[in-house]
Backbone as CSV, one residue per row, in Angstrom:
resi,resn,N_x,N_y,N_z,CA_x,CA_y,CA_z,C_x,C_y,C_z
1,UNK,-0.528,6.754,25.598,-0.783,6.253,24.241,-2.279,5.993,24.068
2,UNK,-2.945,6.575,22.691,-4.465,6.135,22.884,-4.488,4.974,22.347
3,UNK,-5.649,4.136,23.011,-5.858,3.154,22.654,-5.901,2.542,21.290
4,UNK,-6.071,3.106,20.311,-6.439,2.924,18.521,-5.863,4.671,17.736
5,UNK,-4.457,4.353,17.057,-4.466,4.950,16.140,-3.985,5.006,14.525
6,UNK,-4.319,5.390,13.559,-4.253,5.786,12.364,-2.655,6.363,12.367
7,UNK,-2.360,6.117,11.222,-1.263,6.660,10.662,-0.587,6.042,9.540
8,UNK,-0.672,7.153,8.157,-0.318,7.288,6.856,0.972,7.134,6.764
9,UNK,1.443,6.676,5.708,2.833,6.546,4.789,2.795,6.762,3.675
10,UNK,2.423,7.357,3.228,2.122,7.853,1.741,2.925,7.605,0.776
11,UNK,3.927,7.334,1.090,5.307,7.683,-0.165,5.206,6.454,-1.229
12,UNK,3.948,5.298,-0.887,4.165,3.670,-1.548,3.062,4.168,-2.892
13,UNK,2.566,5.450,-2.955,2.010,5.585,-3.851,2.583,6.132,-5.162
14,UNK,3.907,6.850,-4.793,4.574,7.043,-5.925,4.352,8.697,-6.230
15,UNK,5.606,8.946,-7.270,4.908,10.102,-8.391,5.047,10.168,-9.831
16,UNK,4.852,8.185,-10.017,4.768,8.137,-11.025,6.804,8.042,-11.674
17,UNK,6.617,8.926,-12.658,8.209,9.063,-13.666,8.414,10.550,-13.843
18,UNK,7.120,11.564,-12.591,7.499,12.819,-12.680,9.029,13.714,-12.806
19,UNK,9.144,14.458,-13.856,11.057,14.610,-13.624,11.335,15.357,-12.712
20,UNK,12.605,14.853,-11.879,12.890,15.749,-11.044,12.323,15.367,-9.104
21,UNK,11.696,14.346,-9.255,11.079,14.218,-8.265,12.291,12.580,-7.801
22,UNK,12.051,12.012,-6.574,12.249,10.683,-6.016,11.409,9.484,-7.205
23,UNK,12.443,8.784,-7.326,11.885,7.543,-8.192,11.118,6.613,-7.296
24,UNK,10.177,5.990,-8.398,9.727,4.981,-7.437,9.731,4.392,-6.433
25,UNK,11.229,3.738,-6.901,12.066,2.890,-5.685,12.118,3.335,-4.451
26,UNK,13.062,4.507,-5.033,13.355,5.308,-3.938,12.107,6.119,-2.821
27,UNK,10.805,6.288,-3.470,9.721,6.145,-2.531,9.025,4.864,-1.872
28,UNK,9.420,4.024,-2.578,8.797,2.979,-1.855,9.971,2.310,-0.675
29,UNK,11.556,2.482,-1.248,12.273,2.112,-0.147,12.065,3.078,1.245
30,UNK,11.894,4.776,0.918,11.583,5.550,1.949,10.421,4.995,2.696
31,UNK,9.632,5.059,2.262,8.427,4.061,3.203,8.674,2.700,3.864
32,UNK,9.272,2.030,3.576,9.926,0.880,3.918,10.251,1.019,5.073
33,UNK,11.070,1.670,4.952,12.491,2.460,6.210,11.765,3.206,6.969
34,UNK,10.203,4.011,6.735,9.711,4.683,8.060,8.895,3.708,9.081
35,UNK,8.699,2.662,7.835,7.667,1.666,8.843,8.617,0.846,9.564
36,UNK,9.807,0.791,9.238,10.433,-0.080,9.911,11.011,0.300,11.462
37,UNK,11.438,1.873,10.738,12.172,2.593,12.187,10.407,3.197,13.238
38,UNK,9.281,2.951,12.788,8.248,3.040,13.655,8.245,1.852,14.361
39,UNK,8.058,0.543,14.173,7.540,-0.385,14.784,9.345,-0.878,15.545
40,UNK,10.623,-0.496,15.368,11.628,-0.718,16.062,11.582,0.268,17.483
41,UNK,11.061,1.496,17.361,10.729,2.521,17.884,9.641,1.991,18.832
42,UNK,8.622,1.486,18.815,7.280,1.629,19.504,7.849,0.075,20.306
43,UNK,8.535,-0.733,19.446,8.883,-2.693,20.416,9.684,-2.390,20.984
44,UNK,10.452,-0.989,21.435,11.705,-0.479,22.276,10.892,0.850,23.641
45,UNK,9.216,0.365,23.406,8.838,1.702,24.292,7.968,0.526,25.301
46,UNK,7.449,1.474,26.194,7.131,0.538,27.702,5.664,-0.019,26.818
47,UNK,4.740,0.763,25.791,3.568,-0.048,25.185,3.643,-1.393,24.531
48,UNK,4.557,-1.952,24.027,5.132,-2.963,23.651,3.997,-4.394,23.764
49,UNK,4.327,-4.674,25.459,3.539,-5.697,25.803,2.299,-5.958,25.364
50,UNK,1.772,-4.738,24.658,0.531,-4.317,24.970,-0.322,-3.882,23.470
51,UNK,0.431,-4.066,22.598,0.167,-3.915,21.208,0.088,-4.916,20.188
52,UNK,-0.544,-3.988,19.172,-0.680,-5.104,17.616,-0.623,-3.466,17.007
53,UNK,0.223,-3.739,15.811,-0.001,-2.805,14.653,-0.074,-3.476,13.137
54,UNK,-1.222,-3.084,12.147,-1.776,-3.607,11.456,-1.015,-2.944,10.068
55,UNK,-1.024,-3.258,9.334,-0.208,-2.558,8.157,-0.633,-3.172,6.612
56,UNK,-1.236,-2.239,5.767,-1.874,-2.999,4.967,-1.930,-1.789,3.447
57,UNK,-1.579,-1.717,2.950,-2.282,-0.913,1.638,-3.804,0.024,1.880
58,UNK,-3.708,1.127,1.583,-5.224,1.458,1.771,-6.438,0.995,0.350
59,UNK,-5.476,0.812,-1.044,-6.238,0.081,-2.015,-5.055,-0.527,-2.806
60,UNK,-5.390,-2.173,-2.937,-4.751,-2.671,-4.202,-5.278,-1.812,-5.311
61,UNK,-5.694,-1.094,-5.916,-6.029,-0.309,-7.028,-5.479,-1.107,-8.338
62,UNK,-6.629,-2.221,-8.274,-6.135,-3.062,-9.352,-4.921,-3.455,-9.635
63,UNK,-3.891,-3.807,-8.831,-2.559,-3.848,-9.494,-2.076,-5.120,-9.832
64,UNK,-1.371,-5.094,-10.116,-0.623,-6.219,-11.328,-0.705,-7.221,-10.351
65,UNK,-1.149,-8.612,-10.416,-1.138,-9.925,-9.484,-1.288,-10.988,-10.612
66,UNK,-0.203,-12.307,-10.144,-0.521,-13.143,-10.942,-1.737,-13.877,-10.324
67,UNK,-2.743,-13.707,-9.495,-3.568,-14.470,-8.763,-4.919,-13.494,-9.228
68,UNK,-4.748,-12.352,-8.646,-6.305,-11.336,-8.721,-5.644,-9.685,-8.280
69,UNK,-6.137,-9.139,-9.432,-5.478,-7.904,-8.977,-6.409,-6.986,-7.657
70,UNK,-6.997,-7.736,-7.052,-7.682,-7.623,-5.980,-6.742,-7.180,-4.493
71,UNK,-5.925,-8.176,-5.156,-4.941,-8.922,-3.892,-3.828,-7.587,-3.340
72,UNK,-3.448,-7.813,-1.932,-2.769,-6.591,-1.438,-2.056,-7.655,-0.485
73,UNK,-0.951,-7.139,0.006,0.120,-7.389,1.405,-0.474,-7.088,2.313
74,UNK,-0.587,-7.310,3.562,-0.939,-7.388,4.945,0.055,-7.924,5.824
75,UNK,0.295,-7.288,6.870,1.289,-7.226,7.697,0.745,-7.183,9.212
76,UNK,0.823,-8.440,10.244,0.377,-8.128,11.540,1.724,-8.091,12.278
77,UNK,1.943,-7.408,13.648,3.247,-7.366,14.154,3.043,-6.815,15.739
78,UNK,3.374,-7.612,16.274,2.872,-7.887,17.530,3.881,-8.897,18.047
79,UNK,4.198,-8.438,19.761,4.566,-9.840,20.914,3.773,-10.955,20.613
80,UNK,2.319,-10.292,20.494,1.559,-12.071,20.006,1.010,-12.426,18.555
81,UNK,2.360,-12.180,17.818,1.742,-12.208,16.435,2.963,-13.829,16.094
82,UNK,2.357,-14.964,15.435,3.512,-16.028,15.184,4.812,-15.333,14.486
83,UNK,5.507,-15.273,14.684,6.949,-14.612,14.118,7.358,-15.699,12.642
84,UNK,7.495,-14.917,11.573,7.755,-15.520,10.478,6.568,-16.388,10.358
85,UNK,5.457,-16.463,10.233,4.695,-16.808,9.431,3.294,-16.122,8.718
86,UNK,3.205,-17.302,7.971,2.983,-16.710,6.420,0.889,-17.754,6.833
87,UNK,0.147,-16.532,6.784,-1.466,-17.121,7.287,-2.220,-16.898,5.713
88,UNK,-2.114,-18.271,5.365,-2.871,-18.238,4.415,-4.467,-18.269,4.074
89,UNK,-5.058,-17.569,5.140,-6.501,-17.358,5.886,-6.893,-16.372,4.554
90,UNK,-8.063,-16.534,3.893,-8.841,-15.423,3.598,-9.306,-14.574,3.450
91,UNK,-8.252,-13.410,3.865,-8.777,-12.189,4.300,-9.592,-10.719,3.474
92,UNK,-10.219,-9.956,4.164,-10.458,-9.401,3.551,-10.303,-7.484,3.682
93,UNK,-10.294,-6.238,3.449,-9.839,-5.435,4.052,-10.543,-4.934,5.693
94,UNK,-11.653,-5.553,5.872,-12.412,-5.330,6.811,-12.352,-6.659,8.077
95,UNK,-11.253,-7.454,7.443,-10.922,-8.797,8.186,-9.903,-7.703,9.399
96,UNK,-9.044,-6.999,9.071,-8.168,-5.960,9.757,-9.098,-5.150,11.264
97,UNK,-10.645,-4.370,10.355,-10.923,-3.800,11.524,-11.717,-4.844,12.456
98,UNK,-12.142,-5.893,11.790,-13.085,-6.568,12.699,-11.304,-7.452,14.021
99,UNK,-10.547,-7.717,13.658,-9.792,-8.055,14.552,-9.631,-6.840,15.865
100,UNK,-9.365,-5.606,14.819,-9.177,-4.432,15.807,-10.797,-4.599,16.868
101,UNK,-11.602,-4.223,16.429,-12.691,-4.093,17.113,-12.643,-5.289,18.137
102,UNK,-11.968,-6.385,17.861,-12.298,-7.424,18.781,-11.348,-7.357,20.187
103,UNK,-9.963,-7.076,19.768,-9.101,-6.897,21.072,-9.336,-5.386,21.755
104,UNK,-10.592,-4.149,21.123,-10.619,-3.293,21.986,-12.117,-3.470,22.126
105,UNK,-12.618,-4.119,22.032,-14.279,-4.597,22.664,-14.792,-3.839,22.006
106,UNK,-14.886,-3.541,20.670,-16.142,-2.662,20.325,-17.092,-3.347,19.438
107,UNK,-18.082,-3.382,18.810,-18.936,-3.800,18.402,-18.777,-3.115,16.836
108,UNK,-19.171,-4.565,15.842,-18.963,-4.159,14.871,-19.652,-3.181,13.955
109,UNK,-19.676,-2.824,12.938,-19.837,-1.216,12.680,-20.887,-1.469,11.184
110,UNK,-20.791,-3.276,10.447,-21.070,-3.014,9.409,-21.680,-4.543,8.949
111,UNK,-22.635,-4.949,8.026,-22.176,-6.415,7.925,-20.689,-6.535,7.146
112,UNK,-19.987,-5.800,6.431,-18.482,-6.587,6.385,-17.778,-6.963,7.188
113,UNK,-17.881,-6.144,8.046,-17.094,-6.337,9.334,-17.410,-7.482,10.461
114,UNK,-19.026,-7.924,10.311,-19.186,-8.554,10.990,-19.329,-9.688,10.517
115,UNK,-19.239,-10.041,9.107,-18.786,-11.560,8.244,-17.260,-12.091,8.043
116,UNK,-16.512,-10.751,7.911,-15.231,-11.011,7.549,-14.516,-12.054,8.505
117,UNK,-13.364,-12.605,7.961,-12.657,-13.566,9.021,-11.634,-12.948,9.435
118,UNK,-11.909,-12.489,11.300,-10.948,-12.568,12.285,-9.620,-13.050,12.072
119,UNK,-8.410,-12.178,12.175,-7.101,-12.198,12.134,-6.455,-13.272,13.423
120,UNK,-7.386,-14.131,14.034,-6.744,-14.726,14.924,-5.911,-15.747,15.074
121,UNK,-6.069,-16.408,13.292,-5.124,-17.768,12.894,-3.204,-17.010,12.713
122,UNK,-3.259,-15.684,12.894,-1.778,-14.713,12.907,-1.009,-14.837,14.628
123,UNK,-2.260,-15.272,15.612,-2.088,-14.895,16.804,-1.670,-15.940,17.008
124,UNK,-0.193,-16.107,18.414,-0.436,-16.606,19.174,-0.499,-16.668,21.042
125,UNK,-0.830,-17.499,21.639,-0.353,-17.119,22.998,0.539,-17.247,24.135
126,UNK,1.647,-17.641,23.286,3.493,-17.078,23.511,3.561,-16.021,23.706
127,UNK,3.757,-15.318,23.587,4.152,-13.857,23.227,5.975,-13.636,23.417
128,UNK,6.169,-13.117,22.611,7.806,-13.138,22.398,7.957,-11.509,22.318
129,UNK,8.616,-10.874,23.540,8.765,-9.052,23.412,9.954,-8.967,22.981
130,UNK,10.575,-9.791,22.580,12.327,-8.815,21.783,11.972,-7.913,20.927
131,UNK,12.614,-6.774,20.896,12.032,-5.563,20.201,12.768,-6.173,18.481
132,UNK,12.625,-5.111,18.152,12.340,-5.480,16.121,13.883,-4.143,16.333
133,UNK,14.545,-4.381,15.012,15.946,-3.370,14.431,15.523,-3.056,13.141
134,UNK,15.102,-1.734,12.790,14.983,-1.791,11.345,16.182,-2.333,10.340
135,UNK,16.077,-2.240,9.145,16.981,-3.061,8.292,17.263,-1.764,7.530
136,UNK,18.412,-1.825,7.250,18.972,0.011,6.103,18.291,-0.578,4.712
137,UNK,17.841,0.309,4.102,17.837,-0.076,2.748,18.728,-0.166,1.405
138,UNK,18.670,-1.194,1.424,19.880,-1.157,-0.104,19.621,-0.339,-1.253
139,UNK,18.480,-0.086,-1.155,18.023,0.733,-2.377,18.371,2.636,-2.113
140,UNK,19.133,3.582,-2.670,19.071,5.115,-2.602,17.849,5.512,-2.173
141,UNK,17.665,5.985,-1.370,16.781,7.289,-0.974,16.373,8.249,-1.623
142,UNK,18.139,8.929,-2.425,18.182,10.259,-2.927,18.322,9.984,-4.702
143,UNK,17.458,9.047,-5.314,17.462,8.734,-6.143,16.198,9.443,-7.045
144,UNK,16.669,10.446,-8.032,15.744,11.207,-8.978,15.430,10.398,-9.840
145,UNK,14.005,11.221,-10.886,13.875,10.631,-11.789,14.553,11.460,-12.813
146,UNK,15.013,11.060,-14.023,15.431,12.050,-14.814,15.331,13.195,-15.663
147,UNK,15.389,14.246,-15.807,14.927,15.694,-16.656,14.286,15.393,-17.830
148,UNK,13.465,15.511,-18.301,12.250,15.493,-19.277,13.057,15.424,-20.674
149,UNK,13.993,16.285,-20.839,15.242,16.471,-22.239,15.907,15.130,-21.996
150,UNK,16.204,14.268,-21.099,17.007,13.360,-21.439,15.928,12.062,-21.593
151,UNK,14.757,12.321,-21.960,14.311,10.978,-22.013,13.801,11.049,-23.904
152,UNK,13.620,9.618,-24.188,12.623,9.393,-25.445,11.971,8.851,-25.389
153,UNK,11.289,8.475,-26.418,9.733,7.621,-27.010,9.071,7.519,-25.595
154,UNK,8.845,5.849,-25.365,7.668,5.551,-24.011,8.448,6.406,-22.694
155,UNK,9.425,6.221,-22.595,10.004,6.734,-21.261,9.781,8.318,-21.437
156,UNK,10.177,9.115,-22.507,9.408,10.188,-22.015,7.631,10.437,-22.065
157,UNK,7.470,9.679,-22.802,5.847,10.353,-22.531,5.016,9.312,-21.423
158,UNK,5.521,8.596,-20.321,5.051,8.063,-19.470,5.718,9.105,-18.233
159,UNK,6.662,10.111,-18.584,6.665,11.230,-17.447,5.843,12.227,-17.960
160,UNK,5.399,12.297,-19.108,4.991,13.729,-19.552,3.232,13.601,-18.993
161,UNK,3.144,12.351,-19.043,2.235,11.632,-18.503,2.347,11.650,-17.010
162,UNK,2.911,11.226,-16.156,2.665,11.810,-15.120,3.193,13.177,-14.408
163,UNK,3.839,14.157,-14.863,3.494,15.227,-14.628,2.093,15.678,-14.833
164,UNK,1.486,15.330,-15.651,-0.173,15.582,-15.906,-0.860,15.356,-14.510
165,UNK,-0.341,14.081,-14.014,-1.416,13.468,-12.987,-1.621,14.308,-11.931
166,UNK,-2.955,14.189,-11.232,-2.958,14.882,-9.977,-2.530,13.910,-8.455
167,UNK,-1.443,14.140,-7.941,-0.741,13.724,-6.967,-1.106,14.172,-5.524
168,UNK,-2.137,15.132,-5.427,-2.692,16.016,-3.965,-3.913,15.795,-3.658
169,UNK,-4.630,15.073,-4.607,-5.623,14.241,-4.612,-5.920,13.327,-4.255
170,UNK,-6.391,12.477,-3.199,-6.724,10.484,-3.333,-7.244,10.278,-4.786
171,UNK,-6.620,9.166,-4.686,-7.210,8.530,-6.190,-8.069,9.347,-7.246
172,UNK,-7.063,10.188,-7.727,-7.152,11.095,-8.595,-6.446,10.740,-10.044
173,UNK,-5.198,10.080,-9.847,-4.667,9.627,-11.058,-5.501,8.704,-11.865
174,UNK,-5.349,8.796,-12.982,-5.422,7.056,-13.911,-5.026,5.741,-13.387
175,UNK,-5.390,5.333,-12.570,-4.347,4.021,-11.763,-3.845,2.924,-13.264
176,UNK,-4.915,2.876,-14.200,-4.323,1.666,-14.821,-2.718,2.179,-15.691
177,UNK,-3.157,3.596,-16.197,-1.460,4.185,-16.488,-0.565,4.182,-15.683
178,UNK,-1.210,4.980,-14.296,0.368,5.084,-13.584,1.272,3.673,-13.367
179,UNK,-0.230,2.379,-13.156,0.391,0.872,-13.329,1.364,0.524,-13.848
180,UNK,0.927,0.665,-15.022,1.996,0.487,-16.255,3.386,1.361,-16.320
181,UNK,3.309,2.519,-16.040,4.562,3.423,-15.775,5.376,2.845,-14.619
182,UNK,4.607,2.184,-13.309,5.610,1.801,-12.430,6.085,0.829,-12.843
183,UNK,5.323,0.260,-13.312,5.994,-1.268,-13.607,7.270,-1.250,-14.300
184,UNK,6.942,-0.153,-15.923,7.993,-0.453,-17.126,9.322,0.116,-15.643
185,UNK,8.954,1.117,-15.104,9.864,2.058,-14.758,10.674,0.888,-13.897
186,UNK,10.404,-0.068,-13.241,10.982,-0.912,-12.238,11.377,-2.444,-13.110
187,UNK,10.890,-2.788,-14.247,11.225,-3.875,-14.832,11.812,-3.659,-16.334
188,UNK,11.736,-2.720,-16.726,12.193,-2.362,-18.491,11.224,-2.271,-18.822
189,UNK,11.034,-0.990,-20.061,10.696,-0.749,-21.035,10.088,-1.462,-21.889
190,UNK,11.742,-2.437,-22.030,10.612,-3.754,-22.910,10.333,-4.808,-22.338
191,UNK,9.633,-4.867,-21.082,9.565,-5.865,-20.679,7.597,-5.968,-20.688
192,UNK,6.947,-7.098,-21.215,5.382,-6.551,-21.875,5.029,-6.521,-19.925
193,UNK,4.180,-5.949,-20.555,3.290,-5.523,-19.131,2.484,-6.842,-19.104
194,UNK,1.973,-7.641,-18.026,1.558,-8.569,-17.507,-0.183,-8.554,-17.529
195,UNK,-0.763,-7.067,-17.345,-2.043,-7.181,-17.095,-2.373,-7.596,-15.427
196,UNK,-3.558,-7.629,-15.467,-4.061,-7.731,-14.159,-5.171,-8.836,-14.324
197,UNK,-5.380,-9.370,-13.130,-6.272,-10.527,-13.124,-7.598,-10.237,-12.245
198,UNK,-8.957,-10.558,-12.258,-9.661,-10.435,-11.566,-10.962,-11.734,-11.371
199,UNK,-10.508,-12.338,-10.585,-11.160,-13.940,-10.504,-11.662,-13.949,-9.483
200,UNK,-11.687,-12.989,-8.135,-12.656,-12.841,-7.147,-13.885,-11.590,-7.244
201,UNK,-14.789,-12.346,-6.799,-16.100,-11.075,-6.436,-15.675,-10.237,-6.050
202,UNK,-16.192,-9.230,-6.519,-15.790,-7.831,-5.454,-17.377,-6.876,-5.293
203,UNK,-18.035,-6.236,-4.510,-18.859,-5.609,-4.900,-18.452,-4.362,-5.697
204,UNK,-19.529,-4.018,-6.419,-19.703,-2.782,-7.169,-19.433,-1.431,-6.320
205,UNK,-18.000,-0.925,-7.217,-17.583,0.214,-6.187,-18.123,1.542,-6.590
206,UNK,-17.773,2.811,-5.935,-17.859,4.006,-6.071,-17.115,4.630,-6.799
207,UNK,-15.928,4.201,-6.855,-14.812,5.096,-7.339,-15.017,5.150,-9.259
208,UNK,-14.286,6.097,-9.608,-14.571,6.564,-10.711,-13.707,5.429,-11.540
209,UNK,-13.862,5.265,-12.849,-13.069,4.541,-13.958,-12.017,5.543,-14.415
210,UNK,-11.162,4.894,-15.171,-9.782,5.507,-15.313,-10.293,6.765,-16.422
211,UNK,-10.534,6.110,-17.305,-11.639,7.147,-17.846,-12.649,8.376,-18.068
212,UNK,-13.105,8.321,-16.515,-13.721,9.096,-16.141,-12.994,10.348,-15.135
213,UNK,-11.608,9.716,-15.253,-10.907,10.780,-14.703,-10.381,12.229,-15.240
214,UNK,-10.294,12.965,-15.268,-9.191,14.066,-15.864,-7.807,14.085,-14.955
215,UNK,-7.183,13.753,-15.577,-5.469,14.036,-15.372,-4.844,15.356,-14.964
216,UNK,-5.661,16.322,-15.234,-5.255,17.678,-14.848,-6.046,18.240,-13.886
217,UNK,-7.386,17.812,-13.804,-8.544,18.796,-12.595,-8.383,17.549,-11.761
218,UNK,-8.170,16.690,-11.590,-8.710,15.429,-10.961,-10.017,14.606,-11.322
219,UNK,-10.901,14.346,-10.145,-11.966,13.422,-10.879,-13.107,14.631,-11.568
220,UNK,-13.599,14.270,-12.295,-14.924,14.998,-13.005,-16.336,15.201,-12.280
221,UNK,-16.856,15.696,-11.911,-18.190,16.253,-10.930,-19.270,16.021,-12.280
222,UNK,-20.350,15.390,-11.802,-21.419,15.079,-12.628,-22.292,16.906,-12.554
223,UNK,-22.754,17.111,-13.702,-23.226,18.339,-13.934,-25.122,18.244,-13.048
């Protein structure tokens, strides 16, 4: 096993209300269920003793929070991680590698990394190896979205809308639409959309505005 690796789950990003494709749910329960049968898989192998796996969103992409749409889930899971609890520490996305860097001795890479706060208030030095059982999901798997003819008003043109989007792309879509499409799609139609909050600093990013996107080429190239 190498010491440090990467590995994607893609499916929590969705395809939107595309017709014909896996619904939301049903991608986000599939992801659910791979991370679960990975880490039941890896606390049942001889590396066990000997691990932490980190699990985190690669971008809140602004999404709906009643706090800061900044905000994302983080997940530590480990023999020496406190079992069932909830670290209400500060973190930040670079709080993740500076922990990594610390249990494989490497030296940090950045000042974020080397300000951020250490994941160590998650740790403890018990260590408890009973392996993990994934959990089935209650939610369908094989759950479509529906054919383009059977929808109206917002519900169809929030698929007609994301069939547009580009899905083969990183952050290529409109995030603040597809937002809104997951949401109605998982809470009703009429249920008002909430908005997003933003009450922490963030520095000034790179990424393009929703705006500045095209829906059909992906992002736009400055001439």
């Amino acid at each position: 096993m190498p010491n440090f690796v990467i590995l994607q789950l893609p499916s929590d990003h969705t395809r939107g209300t595309t017709p014909g494709v896996s619904t939301p749910k049903a991608m986000m329960a599939d992801n659910d269920l791979a991370l679960g049968r990975i880490v039941e898989a890896l606390s049942r192998s001889p590396f066990w003793s000997r691990m932490a796996i980190f699990v985190v969103e690669d971008d809140a992409q602004n999404g709906v929070d009643h706090v800061d749409g900044h905000r994302t889930v983080a997940l530590a899971i480990s023999p020496y991680i406190r079992r069932g609890y909830v670290d209400s520490t500060f973190y930040s996305q670079p709080s993740i590698l500076k922990t990594i860097e610390l249990i494989l001795g490497l030296p940090t890479m950045s000042l974020f990394d080397l300000i951020a706060n250490d994941m160590r208030a998650s740790f403890t030095n018990t260590p408890d190896f009973s392996p993990y059982s994934a959990a089935g999901p209650k939610q369908s798997l094989f759950d479509l979205n529906p054919p383009l003819n059977a929808l109206r008003g917002e519900e169809r043109q929030a698929a007609v809308d994301s069939m547009r989007m580009r899905f083969d792309v990183p952050d290529a879509v409109p995030t603040e639409r597809l937002n809104r499409i997951v949401w109605h799609n998982a809470r009703g139609w009429n249920t008002p959309y909430p908005g997003s909050r933003q009450g922490v600093f963030a520095p000034l990013s790179m990424d393009l505005d929703d705006d500045e996107k095209d829906e059909t080429k992906g992002p736009k190239q400055d001439k």
